[in-house]
ChimeraX commands (.cxc) that place a marker at each C-alpha (Angstrom):
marker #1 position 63.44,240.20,131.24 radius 0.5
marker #1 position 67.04,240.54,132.34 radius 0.5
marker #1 position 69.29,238.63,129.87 radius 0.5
marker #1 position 73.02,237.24,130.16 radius 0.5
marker #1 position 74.54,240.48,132.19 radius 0.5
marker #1 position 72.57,239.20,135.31 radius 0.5
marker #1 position 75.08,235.94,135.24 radius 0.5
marker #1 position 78.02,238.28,136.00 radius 0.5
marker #1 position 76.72,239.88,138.90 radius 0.5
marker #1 position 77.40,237.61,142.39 radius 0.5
marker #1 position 73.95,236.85,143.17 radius 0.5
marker #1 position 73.12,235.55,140.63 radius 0.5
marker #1 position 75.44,232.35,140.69 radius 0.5
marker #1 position 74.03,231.35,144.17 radius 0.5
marker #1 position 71.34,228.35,144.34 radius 0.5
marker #1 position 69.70,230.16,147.30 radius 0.5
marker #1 position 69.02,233.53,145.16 radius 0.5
marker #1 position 67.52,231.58,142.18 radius 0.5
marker #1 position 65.40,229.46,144.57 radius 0.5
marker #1 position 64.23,232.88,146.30 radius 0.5
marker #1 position 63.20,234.43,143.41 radius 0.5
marker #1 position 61.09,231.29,142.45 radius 0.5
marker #1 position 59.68,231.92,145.56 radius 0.5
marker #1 position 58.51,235.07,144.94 radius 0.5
marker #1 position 56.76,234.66,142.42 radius 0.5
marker #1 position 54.98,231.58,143.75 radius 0.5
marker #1 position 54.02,233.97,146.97 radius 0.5
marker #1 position 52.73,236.70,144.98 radius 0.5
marker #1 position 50.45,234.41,143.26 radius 0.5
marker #1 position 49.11,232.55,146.53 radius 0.5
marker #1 position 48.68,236.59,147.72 radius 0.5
marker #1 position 46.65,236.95,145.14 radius 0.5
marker #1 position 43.97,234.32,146.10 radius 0.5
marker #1 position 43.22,235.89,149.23 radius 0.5
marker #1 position 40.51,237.94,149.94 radius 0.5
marker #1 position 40.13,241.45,149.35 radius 0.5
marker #1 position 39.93,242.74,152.57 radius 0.5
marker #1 position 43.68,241.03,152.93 radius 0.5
marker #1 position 45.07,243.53,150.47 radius 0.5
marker #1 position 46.63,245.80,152.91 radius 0.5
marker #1 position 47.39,243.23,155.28 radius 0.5
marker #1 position 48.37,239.85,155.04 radius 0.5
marker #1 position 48.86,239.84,150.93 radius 0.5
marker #1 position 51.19,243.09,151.10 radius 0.5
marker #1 position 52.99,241.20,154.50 radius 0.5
marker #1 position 53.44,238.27,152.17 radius 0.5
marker #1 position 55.15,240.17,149.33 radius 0.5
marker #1 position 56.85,242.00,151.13 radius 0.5
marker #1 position 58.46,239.16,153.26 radius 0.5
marker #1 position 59.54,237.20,149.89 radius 0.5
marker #1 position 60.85,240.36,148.20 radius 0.5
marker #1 position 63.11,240.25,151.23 radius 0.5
marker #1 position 64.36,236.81,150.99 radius 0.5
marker #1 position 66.37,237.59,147.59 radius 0.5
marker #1 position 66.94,241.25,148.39 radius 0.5
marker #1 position 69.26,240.50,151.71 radius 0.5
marker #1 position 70.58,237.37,149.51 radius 0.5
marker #1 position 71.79,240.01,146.71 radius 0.5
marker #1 position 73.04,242.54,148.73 radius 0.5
marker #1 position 75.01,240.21,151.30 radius 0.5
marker #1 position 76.79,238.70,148.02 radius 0.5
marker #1 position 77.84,242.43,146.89 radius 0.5
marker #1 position 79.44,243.15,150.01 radius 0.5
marker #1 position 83.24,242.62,150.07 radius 0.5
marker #1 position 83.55,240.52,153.48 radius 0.5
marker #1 position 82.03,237.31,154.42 radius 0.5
marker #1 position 80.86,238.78,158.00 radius 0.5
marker #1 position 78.78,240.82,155.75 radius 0.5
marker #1 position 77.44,238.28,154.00 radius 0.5
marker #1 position 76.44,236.37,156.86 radius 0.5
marker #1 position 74.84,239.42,158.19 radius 0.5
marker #1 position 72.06,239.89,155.43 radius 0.5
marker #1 position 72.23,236.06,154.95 radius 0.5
marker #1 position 70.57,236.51,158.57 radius 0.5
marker #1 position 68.04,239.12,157.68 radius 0.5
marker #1 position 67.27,236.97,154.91 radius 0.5
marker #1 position 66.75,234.22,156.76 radius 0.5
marker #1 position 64.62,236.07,159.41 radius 0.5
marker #1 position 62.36,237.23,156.29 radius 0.5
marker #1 position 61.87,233.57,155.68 radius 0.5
marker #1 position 60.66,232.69,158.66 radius 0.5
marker #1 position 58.43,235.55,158.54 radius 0.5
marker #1 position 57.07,233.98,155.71 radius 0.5
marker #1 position 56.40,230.95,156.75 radius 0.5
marker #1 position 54.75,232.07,159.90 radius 0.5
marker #1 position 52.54,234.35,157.70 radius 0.5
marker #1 position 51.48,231.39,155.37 radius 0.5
marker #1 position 50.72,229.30,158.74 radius 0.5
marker #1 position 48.65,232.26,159.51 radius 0.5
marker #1 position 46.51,232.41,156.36 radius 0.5
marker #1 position 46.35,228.73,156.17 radius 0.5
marker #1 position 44.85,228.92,160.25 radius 0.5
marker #1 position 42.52,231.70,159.39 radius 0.5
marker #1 position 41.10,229.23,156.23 radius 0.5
marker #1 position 42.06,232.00,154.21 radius 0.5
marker #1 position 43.53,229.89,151.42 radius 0.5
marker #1 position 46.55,227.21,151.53 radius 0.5
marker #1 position 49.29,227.41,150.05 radius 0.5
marker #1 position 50.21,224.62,147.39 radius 0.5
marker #1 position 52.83,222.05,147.58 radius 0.5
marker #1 position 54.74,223.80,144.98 radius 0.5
marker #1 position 55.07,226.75,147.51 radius 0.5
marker #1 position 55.55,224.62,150.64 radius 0.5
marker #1 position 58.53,222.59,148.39 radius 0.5
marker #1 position 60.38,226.13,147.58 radius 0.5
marker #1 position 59.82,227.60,150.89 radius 0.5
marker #1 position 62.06,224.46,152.69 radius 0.5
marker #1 position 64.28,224.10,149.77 radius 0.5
marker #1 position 65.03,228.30,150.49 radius 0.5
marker #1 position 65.85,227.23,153.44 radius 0.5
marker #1 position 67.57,224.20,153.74 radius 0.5
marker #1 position 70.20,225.79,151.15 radius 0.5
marker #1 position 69.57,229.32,152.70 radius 0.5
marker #1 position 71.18,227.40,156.35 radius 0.5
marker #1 position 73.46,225.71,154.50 radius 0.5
marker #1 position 75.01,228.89,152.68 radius 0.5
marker #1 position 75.41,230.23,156.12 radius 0.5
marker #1 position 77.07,227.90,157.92 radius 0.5
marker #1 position 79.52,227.76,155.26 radius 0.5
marker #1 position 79.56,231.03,155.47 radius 0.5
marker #1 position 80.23,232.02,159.70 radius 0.5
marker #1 position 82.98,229.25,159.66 radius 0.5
marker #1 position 84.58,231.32,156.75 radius 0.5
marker #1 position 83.81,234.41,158.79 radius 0.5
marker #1 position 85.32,232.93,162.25 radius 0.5
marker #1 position 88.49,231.94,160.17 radius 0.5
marker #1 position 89.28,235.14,158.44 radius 0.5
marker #1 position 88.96,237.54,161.57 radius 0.5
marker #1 position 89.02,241.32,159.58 radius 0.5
marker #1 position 91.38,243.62,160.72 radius 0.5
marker #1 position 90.04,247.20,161.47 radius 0.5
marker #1 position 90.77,249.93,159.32 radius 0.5
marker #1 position 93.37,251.94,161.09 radius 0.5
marker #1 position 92.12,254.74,162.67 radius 0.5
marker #1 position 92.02,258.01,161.03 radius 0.5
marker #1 position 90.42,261.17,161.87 radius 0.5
marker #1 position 87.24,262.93,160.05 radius 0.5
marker #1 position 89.07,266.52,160.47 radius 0.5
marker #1 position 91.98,267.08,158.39 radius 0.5
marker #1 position 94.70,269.10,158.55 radius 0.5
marker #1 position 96.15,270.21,155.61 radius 0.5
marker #1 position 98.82,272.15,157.02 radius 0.5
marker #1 position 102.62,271.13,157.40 radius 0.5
marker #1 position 103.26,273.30,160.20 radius 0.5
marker #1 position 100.44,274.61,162.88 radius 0.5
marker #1 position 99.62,278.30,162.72 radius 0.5
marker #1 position 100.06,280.07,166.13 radius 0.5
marker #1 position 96.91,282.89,166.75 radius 0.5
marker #1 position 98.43,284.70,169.08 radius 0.5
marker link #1:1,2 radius 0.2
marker link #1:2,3 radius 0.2
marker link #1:3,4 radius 0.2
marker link #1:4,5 radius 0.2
marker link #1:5,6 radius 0.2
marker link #1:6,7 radius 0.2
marker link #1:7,8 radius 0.2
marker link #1:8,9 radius 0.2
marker link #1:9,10 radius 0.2
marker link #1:10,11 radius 0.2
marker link #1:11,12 radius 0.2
marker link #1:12,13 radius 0.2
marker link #1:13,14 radius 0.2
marker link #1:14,15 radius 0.2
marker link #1:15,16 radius 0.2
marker link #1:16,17 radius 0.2
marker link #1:17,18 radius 0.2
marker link #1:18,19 radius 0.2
marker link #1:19,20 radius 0.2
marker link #1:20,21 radius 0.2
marker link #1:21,22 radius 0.2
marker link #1:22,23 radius 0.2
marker link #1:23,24 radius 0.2
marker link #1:24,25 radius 0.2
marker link #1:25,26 radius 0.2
marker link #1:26,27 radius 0.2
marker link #1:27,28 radius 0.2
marker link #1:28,29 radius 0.2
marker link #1:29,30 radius 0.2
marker link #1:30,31 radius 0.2
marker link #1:31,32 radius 0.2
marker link #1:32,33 radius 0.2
marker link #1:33,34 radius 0.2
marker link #1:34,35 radius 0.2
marker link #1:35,36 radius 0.2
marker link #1:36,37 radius 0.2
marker link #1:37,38 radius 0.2
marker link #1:38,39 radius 0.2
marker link #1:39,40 radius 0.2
marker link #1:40,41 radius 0.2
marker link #1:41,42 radius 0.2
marker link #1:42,43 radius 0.2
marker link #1:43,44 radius 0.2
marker link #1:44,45 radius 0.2
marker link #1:45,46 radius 0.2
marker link #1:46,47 radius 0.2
marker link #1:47,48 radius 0.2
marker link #1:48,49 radius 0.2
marker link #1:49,50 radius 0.2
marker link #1:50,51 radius 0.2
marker link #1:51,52 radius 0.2
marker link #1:52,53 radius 0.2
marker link #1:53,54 radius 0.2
marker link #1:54,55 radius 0.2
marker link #1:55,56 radius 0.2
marker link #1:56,57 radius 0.2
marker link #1:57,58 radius 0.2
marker link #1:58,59 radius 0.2
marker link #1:59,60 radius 0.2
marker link #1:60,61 radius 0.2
marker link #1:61,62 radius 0.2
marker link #1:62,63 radius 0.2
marker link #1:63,64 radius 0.2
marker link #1:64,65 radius 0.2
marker link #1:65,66 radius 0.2
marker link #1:66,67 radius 0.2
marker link #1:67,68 radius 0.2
marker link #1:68,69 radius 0.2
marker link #1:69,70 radius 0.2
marker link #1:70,71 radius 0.2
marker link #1:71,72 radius 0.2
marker link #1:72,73 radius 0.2
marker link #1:73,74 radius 0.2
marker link #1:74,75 radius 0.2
marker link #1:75,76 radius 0.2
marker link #1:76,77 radius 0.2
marker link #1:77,78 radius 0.2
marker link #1:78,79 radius 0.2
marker link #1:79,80 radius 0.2
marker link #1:80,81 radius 0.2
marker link #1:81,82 radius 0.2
marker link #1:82,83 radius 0.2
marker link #1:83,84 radius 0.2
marker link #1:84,85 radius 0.2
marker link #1:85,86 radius 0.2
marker link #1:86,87 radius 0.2
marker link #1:87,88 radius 0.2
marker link #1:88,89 radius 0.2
marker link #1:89,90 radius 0.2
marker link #1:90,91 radius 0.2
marker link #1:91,92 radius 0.2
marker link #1:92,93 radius 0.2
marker link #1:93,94 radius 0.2
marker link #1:94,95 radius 0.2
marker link #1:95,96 radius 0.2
marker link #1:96,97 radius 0.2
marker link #1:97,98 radius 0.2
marker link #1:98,99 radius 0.2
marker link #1:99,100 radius 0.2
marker link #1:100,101 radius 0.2
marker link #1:101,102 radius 0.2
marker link #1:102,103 radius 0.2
marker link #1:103,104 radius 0.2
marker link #1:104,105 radius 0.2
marker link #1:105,106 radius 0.2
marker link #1:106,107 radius 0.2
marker link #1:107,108 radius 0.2
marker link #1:108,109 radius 0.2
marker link #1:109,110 radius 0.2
marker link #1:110,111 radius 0.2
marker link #1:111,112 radius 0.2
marker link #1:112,113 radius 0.2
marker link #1:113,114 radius 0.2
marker link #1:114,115 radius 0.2
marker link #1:115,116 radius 0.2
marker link #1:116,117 radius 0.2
marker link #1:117,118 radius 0.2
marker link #1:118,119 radius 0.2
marker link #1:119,120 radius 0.2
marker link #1:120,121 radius 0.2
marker link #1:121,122 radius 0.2
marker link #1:122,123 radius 0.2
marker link #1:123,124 radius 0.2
marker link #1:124,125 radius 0.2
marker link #1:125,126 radius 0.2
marker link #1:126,127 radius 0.2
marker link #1:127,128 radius 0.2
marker link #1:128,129 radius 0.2
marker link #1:129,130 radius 0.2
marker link #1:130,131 radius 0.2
marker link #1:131,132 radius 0.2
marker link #1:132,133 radius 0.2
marker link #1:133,134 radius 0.2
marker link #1:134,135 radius 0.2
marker link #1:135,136 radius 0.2
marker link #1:136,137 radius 0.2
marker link #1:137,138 radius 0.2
marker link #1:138,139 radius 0.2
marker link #1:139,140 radius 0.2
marker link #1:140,141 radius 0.2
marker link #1:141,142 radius 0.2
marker link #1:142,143 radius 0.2
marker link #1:143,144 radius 0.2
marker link #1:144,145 radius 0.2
marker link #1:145,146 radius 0.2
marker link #1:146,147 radius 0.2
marker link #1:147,148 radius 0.2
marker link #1:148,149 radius 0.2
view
């Protein structure tokens, strides 16, 4: 397990993170209680939604501008939904339904997953970025240009 260095790193201090990691592992057990015929479909769909959910959440907070941020807090967020939609999906099919543990960490994910980004785009609408001045891929390491004539 991943000890005290995790603490430093900026994920790792959000709420939202923590509570998207819980909810990964509570999805990858529910996964597991469908059928076997679901492996390759809506179990890997599952995990693969959830592991998305933290993974845009952690690489939005190492970016260095909060327009960033917002942008994977987005993806994130569109994960989630995916997720939900696929647990409606099992739960229609009477494949298996998913606990109230599950259900309690999906809509805390995403009350504080909203709430992190509206915080968030009013931060980004305030500090407007200014774009890197322009600057050529070819360089010229001359002083002087060389006639060819």
């Amino acid at each position: 397990m991943i000890g005290d260095s995790e603490k430093q790193r900026p994920h790792a201090r959000l709420d939202v993170w923590r509570d998207a990691m819980d909810l990964v592992v509570l999805v990858y057990a529910h996964a597991s209680r469908l059928p076997d015929t679901e492996r390759y479909g809506l179990s890997a769909q599952l995990r693969r939604a959830a592991v998305s959910v933290p993974s845009n959440i952690a690489e939005g907070a190492a970016r260095r501008s909060p327009a960033e941020l917002v942008r994977f807090l987005l993806i994130a967020r569109s994960s989630l939904s995916e997720l939900d939609t696929q647990l409606r999906i099992a739960s229609r099919l009477g494949l298996v339904e998913p606990d109230a543990a599950l259900m309690q960490v999906l809509d805390r994910t995403f009350a504080r997953l909203n709430a992190l980004l509206t915080s968030m785009e009013s931060r980004a609408s305030r500090v407007r970025e200014e774009p890197a001045p322009y600057e050529s891929p070819i360089t010229n390491h001359q002083s002087q240009p060389q006639s060819h004539a």
